[in-house]
Chimera marker file (.cmm) of the C-alpha trace (Angstrom):
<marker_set name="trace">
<marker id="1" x="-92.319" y="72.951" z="101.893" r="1" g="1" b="0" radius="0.5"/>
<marker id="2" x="-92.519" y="70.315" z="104.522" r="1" g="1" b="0" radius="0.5"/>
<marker id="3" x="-90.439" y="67.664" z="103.217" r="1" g="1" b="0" radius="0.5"/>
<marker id="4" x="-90.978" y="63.922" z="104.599" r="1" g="1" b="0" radius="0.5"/>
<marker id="5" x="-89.533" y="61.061" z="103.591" r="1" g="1" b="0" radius="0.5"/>
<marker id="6" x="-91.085" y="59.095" z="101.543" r="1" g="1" b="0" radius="0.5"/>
<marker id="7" x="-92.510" y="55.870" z="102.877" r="1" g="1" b="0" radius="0.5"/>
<marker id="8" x="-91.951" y="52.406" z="100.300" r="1" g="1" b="0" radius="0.5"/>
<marker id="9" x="-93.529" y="49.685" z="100.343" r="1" g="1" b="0" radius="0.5"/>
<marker id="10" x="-90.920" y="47.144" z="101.635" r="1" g="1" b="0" radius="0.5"/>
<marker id="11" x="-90.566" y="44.569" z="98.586" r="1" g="1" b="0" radius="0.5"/>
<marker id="12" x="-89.592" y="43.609" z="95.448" r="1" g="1" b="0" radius="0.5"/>
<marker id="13" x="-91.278" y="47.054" z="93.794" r="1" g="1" b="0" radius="0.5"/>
<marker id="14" x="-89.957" y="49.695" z="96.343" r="1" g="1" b="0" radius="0.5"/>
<marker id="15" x="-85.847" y="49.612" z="97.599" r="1" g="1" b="0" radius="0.5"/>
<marker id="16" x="-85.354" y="49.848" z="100.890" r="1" g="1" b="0" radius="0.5"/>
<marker id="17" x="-85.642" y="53.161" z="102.370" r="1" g="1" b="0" radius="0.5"/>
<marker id="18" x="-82.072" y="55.320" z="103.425" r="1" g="1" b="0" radius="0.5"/>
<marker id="19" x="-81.471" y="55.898" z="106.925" r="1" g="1" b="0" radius="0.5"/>
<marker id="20" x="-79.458" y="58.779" z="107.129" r="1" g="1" b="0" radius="0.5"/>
<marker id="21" x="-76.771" y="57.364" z="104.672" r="1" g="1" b="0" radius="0.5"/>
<marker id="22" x="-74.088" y="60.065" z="102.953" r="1" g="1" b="0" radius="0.5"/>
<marker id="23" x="-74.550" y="60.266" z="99.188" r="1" g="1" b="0" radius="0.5"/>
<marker id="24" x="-71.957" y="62.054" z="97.784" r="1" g="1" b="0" radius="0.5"/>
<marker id="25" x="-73.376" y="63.025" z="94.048" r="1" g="1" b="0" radius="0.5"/>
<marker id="26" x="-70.931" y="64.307" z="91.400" r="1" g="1" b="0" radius="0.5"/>
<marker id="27" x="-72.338" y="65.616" z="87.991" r="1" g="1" b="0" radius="0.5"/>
<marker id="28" x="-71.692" y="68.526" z="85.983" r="1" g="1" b="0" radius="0.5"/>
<marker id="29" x="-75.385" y="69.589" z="85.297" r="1" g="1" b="0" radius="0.5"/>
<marker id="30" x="-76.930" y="71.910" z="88.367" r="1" g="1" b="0" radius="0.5"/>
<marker id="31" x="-79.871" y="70.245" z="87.854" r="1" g="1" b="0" radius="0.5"/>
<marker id="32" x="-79.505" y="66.758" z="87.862" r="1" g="1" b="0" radius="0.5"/>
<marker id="33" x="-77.654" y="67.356" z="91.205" r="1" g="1" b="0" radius="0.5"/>
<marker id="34" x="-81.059" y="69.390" z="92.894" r="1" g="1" b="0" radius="0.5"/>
<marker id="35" x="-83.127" y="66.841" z="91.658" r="1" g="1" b="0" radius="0.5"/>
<marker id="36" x="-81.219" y="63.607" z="92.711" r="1" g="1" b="0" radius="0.5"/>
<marker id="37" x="-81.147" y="65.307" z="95.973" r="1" g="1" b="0" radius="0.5"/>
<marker id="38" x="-84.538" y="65.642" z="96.445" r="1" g="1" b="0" radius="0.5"/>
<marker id="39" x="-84.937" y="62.134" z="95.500" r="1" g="1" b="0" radius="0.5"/>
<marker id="40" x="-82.103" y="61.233" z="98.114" r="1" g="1" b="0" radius="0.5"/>
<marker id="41" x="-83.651" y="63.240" z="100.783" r="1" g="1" b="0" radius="0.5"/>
<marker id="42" x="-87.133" y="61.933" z="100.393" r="1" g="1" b="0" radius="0.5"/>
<marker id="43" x="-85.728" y="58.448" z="100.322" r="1" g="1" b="0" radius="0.5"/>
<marker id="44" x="-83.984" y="59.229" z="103.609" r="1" g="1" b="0" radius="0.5"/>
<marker id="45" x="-80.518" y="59.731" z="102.562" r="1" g="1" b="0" radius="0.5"/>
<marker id="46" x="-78.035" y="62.793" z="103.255" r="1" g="1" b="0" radius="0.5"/>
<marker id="47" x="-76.707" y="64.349" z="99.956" r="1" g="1" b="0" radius="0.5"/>
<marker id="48" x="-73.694" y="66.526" z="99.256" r="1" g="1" b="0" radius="0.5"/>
<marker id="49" x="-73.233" y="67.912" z="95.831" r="1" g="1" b="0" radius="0.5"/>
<marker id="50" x="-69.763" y="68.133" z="93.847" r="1" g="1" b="0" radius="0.5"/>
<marker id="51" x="-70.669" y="69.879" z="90.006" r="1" g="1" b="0" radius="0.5"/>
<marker id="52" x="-66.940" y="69.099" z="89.086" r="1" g="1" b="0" radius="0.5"/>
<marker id="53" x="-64.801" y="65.960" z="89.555" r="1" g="1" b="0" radius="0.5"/>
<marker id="54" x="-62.241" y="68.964" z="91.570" r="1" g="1" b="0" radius="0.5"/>
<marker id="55" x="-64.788" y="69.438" z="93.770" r="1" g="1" b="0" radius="0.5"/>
<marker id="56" x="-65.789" y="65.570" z="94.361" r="1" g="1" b="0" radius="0.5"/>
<marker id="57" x="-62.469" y="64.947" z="95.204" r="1" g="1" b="0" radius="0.5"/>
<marker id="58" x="-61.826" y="67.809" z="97.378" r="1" g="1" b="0" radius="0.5"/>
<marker id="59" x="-65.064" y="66.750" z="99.355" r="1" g="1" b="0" radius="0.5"/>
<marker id="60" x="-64.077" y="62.977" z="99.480" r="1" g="1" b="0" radius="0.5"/>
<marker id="61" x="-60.923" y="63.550" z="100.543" r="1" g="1" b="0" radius="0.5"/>
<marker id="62" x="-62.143" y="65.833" z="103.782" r="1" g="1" b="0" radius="0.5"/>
<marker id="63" x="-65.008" y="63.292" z="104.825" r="1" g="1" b="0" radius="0.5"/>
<marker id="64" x="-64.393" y="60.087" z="103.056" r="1" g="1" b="0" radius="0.5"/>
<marker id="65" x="-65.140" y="58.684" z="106.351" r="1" g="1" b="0" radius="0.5"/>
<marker id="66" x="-68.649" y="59.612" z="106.540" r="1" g="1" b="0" radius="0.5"/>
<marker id="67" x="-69.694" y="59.217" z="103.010" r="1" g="1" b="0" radius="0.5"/>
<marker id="68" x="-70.883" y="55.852" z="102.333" r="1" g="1" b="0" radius="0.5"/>
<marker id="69" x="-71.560" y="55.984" z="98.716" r="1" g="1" b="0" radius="0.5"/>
<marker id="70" x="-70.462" y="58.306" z="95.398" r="1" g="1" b="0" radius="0.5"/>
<marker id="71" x="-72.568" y="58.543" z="92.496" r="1" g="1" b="0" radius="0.5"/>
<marker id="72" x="-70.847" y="60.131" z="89.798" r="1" g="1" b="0" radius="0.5"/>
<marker id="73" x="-71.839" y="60.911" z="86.189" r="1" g="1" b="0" radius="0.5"/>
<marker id="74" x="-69.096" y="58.453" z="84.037" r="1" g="1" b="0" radius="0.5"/>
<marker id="75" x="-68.822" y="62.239" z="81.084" r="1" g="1" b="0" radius="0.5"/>
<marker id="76" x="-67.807" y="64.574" z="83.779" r="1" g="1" b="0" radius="0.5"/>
<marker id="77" x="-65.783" y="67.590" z="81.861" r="1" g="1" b="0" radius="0.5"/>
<marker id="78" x="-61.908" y="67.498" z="82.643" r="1" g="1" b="0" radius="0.5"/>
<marker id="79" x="-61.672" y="64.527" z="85.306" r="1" g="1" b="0" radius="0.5"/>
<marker id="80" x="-63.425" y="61.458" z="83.701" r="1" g="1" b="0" radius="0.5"/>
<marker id="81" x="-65.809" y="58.710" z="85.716" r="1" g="1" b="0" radius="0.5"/>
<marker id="82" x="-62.483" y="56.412" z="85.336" r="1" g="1" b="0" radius="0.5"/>
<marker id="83" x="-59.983" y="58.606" z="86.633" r="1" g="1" b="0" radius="0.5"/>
<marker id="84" x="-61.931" y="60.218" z="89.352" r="1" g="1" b="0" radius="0.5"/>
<marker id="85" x="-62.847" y="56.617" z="90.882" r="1" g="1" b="0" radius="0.5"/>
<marker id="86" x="-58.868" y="55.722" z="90.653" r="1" g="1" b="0" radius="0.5"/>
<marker id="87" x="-58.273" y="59.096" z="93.171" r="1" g="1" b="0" radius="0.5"/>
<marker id="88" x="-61.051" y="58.614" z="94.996" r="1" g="1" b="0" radius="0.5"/>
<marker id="89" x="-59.984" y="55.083" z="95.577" r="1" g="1" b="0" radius="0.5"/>
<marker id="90" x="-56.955" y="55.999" z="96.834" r="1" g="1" b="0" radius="0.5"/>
<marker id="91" x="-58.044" y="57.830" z="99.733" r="1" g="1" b="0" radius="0.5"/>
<marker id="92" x="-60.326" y="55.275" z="100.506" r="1" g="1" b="0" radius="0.5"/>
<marker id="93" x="-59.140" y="51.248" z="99.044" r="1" g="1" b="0" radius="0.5"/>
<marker id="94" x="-62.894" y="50.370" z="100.177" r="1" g="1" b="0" radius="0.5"/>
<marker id="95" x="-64.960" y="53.287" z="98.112" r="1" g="1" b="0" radius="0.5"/>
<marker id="96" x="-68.227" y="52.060" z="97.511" r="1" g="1" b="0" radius="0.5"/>
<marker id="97" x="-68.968" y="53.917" z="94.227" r="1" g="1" b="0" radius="0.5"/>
<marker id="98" x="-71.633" y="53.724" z="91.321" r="1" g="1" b="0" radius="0.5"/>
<marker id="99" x="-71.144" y="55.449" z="88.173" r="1" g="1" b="0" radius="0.5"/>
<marker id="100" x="-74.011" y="56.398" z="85.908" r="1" g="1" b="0" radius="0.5"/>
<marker id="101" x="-73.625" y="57.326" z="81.743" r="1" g="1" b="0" radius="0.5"/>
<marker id="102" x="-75.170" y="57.304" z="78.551" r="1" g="1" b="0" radius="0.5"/>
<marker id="103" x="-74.217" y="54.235" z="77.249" r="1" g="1" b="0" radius="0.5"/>
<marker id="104" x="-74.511" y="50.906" z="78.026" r="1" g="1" b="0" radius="0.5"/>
<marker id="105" x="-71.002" y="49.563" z="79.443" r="1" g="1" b="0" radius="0.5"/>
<marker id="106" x="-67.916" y="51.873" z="78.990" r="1" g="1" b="0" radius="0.5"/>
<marker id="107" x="-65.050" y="51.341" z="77.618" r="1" g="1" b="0" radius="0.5"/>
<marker id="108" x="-62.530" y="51.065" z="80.843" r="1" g="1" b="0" radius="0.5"/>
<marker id="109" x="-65.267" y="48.310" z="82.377" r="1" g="1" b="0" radius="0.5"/>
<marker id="110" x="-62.458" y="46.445" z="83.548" r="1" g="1" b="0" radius="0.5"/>
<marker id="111" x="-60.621" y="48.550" z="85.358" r="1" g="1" b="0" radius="0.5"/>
<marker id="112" x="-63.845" y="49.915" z="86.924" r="1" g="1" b="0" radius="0.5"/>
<marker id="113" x="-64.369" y="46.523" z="88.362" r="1" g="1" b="0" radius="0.5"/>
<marker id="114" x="-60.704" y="46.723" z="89.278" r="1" g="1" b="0" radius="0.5"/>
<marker id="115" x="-61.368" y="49.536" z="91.260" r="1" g="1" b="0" radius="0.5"/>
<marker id="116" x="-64.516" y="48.082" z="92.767" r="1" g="1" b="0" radius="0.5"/>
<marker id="117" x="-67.477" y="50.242" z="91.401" r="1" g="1" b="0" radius="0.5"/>
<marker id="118" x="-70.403" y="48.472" z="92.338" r="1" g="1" b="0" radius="0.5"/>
<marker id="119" x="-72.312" y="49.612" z="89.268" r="1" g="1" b="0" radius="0.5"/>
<marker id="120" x="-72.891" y="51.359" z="86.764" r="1" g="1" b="0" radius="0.5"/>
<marker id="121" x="-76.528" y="52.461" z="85.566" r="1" g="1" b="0" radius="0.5"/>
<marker id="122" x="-76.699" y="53.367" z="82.147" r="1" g="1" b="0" radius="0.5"/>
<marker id="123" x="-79.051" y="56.252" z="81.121" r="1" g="1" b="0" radius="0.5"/>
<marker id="124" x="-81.944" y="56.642" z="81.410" r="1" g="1" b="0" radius="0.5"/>
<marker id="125" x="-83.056" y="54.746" z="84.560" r="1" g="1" b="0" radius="0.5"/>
<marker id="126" x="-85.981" y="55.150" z="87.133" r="1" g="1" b="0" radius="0.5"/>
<marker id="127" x="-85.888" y="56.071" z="90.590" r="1" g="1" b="0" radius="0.5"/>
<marker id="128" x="-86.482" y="52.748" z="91.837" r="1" g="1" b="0" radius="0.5"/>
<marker id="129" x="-83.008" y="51.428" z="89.846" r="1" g="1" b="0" radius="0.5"/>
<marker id="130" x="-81.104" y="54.262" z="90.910" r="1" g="1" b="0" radius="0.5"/>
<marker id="131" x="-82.502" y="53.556" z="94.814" r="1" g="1" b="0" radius="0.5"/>
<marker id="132" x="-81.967" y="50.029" z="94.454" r="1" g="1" b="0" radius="0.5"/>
<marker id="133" x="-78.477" y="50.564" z="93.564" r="1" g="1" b="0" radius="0.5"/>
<marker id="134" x="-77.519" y="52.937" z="95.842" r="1" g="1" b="0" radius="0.5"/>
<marker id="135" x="-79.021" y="50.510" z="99.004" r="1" g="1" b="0" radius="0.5"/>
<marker id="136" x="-77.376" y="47.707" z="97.659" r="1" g="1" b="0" radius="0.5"/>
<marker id="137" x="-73.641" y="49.511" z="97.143" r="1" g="1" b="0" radius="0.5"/>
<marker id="138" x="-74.024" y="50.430" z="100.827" r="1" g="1" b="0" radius="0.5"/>
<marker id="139" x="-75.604" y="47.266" z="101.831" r="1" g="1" b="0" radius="0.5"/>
<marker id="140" x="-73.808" y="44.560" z="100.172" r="1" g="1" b="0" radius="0.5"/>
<marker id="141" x="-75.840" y="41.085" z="100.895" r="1" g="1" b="0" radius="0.5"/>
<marker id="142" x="-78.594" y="42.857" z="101.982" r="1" g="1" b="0" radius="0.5"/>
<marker id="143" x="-81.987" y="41.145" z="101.484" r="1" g="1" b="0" radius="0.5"/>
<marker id="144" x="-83.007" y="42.699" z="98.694" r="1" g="1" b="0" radius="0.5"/>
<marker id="145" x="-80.457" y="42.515" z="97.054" r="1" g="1" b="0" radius="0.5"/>
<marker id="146" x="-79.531" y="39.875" z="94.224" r="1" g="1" b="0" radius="0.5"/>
<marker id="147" x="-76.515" y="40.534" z="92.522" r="1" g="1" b="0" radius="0.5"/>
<marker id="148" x="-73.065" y="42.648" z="94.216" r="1" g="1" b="0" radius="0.5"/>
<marker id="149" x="-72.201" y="44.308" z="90.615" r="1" g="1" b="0" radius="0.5"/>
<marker id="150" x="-74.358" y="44.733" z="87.638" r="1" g="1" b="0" radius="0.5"/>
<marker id="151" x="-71.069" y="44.931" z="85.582" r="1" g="1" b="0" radius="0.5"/>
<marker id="152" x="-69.987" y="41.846" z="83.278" r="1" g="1" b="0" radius="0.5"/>
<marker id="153" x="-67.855" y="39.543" z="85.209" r="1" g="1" b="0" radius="0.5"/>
<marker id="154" x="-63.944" y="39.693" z="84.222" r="1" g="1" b="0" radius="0.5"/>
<link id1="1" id2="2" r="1" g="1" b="0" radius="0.2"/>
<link id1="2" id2="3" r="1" g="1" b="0" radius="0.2"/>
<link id1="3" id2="4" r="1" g="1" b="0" radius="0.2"/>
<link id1="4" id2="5" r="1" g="1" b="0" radius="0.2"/>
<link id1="5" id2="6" r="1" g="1" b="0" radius="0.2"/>
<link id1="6" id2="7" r="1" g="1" b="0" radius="0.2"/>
<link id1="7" id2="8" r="1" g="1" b="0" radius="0.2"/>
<link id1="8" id2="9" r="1" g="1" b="0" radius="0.2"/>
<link id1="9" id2="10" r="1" g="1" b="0" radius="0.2"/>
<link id1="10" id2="11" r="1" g="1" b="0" radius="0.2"/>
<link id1="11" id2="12" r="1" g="1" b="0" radius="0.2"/>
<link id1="12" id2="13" r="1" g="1" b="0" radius="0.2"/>
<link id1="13" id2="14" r="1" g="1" b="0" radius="0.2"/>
<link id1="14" id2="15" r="1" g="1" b="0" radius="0.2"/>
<link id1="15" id2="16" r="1" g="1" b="0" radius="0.2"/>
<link id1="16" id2="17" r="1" g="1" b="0" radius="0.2"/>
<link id1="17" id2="18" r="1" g="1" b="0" radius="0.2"/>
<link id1="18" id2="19" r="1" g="1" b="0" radius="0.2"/>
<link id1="19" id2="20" r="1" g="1" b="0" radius="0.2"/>
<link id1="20" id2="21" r="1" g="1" b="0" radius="0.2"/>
<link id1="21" id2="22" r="1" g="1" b="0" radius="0.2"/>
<link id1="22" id2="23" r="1" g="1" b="0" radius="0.2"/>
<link id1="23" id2="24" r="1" g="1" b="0" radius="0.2"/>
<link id1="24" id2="25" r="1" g="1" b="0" radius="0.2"/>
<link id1="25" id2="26" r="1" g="1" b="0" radius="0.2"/>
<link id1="26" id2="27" r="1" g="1" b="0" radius="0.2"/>
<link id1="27" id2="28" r="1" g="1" b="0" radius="0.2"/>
<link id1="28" id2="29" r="1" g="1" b="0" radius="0.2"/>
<link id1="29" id2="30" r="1" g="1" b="0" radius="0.2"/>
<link id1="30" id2="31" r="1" g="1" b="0" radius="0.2"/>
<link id1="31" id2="32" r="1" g="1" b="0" radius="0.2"/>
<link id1="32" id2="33" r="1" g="1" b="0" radius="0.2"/>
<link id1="33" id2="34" r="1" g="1" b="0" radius="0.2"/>
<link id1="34" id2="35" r="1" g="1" b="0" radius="0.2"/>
<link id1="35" id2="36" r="1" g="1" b="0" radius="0.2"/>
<link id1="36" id2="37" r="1" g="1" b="0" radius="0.2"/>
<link id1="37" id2="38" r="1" g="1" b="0" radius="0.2"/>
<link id1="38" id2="39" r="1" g="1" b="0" radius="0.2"/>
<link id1="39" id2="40" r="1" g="1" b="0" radius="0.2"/>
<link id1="40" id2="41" r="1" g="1" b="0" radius="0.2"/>
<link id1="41" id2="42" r="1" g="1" b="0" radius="0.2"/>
<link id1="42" id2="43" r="1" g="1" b="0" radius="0.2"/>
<link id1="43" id2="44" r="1" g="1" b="0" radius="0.2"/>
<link id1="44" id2="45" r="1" g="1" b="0" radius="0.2"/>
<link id1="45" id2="46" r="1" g="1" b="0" radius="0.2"/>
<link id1="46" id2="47" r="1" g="1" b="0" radius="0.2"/>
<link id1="47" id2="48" r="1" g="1" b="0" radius="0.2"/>
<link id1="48" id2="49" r="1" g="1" b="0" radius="0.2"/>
<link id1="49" id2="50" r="1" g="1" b="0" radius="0.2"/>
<link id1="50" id2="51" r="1" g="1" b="0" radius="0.2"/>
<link id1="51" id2="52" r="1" g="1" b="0" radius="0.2"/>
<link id1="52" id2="53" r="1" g="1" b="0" radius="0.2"/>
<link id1="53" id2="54" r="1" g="1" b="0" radius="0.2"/>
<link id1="54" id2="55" r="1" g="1" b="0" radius="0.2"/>
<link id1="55" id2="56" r="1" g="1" b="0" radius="0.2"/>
<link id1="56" id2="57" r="1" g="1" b="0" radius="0.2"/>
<link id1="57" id2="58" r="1" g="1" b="0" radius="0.2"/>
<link id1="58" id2="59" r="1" g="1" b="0" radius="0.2"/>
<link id1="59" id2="60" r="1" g="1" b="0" radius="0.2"/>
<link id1="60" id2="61" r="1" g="1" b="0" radius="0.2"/>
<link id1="61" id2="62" r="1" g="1" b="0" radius="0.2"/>
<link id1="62" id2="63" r="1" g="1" b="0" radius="0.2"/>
<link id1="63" id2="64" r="1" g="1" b="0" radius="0.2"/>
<link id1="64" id2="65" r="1" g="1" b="0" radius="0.2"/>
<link id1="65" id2="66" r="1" g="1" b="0" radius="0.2"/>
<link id1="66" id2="67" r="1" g="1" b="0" radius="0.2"/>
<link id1="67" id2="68" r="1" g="1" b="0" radius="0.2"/>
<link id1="68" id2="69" r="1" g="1" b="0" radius="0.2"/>
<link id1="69" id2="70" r="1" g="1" b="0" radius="0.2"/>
<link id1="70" id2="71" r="1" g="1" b="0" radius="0.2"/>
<link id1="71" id2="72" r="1" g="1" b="0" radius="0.2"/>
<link id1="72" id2="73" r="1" g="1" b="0" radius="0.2"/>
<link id1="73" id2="74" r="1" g="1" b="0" radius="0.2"/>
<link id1="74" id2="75" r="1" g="1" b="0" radius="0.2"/>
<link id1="75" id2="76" r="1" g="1" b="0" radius="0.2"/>
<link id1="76" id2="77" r="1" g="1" b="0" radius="0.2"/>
<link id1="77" id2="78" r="1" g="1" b="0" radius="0.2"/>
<link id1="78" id2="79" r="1" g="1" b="0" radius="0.2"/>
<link id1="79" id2="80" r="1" g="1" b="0" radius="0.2"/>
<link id1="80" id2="81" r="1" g="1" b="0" radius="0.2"/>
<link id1="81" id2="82" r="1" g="1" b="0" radius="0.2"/>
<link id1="82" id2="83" r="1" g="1" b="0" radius="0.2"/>
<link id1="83" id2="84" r="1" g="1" b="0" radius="0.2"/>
<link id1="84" id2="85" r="1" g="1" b="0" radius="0.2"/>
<link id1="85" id2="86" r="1" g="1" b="0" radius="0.2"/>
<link id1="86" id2="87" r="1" g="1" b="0" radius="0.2"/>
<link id1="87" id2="88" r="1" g="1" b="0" radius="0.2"/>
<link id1="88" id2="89" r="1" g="1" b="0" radius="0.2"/>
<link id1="89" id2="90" r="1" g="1" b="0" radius="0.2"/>
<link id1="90" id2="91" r="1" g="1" b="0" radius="0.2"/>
<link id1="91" id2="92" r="1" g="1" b="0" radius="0.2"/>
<link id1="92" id2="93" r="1" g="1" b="0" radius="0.2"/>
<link id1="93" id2="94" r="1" g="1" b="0" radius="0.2"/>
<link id1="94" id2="95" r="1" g="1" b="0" radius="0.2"/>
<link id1="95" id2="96" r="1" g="1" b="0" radius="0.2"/>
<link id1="96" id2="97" r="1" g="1" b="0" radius="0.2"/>
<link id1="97" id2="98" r="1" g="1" b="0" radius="0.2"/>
<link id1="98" id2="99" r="1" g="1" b="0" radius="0.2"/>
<link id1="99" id2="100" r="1" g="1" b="0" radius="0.2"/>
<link id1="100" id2="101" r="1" g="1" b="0" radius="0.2"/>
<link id1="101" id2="102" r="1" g="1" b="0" radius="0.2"/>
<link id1="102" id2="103" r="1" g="1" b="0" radius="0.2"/>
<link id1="103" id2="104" r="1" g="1" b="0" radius="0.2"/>
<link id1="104" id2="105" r="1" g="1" b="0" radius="0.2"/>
<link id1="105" id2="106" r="1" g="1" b="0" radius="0.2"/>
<link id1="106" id2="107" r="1" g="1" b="0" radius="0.2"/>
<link id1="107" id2="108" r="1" g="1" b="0" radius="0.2"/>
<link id1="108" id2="109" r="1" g="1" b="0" radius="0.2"/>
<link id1="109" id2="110" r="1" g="1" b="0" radius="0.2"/>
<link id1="110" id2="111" r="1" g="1" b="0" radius="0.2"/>
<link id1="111" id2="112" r="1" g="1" b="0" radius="0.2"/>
<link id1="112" id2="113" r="1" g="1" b="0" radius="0.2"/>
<link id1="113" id2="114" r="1" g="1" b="0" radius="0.2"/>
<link id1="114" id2="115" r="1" g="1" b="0" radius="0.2"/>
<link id1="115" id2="116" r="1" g="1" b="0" radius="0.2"/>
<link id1="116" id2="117" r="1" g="1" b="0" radius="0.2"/>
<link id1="117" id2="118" r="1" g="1" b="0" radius="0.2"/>
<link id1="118" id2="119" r="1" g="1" b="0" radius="0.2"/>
<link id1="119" id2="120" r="1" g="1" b="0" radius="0.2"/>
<link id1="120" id2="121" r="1" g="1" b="0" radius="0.2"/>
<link id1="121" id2="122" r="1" g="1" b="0" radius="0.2"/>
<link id1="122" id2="123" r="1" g="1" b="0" radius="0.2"/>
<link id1="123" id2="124" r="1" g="1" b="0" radius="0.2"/>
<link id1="124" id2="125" r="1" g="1" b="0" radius="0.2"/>
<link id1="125" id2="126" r="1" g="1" b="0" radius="0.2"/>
<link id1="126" id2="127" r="1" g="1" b="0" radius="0.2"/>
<link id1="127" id2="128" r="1" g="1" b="0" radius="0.2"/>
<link id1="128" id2="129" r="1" g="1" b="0" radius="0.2"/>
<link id1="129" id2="130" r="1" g="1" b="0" radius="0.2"/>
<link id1="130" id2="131" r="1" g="1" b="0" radius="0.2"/>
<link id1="131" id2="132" r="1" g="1" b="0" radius="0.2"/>
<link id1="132" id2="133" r="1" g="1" b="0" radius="0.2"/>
<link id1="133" id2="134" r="1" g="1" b="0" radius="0.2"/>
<link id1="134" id2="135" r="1" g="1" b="0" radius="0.2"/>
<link id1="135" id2="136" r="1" g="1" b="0" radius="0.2"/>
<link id1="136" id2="137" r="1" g="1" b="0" radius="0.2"/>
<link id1="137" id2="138" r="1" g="1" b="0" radius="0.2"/>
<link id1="138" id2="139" r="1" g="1" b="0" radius="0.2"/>
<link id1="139" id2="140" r="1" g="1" b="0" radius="0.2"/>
<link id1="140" id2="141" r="1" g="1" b="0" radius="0.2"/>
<link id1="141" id2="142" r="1" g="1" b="0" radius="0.2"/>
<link id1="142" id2="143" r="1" g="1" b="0" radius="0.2"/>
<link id1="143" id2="144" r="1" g="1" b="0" radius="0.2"/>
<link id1="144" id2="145" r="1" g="1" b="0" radius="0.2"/>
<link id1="145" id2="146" r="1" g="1" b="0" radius="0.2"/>
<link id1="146" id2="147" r="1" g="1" b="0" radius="0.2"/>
<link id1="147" id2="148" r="1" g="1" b="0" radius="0.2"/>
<link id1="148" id2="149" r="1" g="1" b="0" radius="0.2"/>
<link id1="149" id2="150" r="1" g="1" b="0" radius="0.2"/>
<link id1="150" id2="151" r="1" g="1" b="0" radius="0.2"/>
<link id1="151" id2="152" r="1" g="1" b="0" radius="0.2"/>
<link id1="152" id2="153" r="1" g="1" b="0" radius="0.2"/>
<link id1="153" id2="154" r="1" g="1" b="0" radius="0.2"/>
</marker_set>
């Protein structure tokens, strides 16, 4: 399979395409991870895969340097969303991270925005909000984009 990436319209329907951006994606189901990748990489990103919070954190603390975003699933078995952005915002004060979920808002909203997560997406969401997200974490007061955190303000 010859895989291209994928070529949006640039406006208000399409987000801005990656160029060669590091996604680091964090969930515990296989296939949520081979299938955001695939959207990543036809989008134009570069995606590496943690299936446990261990794992994410391992990876982010080896090239924190040259990932620019985290996407991490807020239910992840034995390290939570919350706890998981505290370490990973420790190796990095300035982690530009977006947690996704189930539910609307969790509980520990606050101290997400403490910790700076840009957003989080509640479940289920389309390509085009996940993409849109992910450009505007990495490319805060970028043209497209309208709002820094789709969390509540404190």
């Amino acid at each position: 399979m010859n895989e291209k990436p994928l070529n949006f319209p640039q406006d208000e329907t399409f987000p801005p395409q990656g160029k060669g951006e590091v996604l680091l994606l964090v969930d515990s189901e296989k296939s949520v991870l081979e299938m955001a990748s695939i959207v990543f990489g036809l989008a134009g990103y570069k995606v590496i895969t943690a299936d446990n919070s261990a794992k994410a954190f391992e990876i982010y603390h080896k090239q924190s340097k040259k990932i620019d975003a985290v996407l991490l699933d807020w239910s992840m078995p034995a390290i939570g969303g919350v706890t998981l952005s505290r370490k990973l915002v420790d190796i990095n004060p300035r982690a530009k991270i977006i947690v996704s979920g189930r539910q609307d808002f969790p509980q520990n909203e606050l101290e997400l925005r403490k910790l700076g997560v840009r957003y989080f997406l509640s479940q289920p969401y389309n390509v085009t909000e996940l993409l849109k997200a992910v450009h505007e974490t990495i490319h805060p007061g970028s043209a497209n984009q309208r709002k820094r955190s789709n969390l509540p303000p404190g």
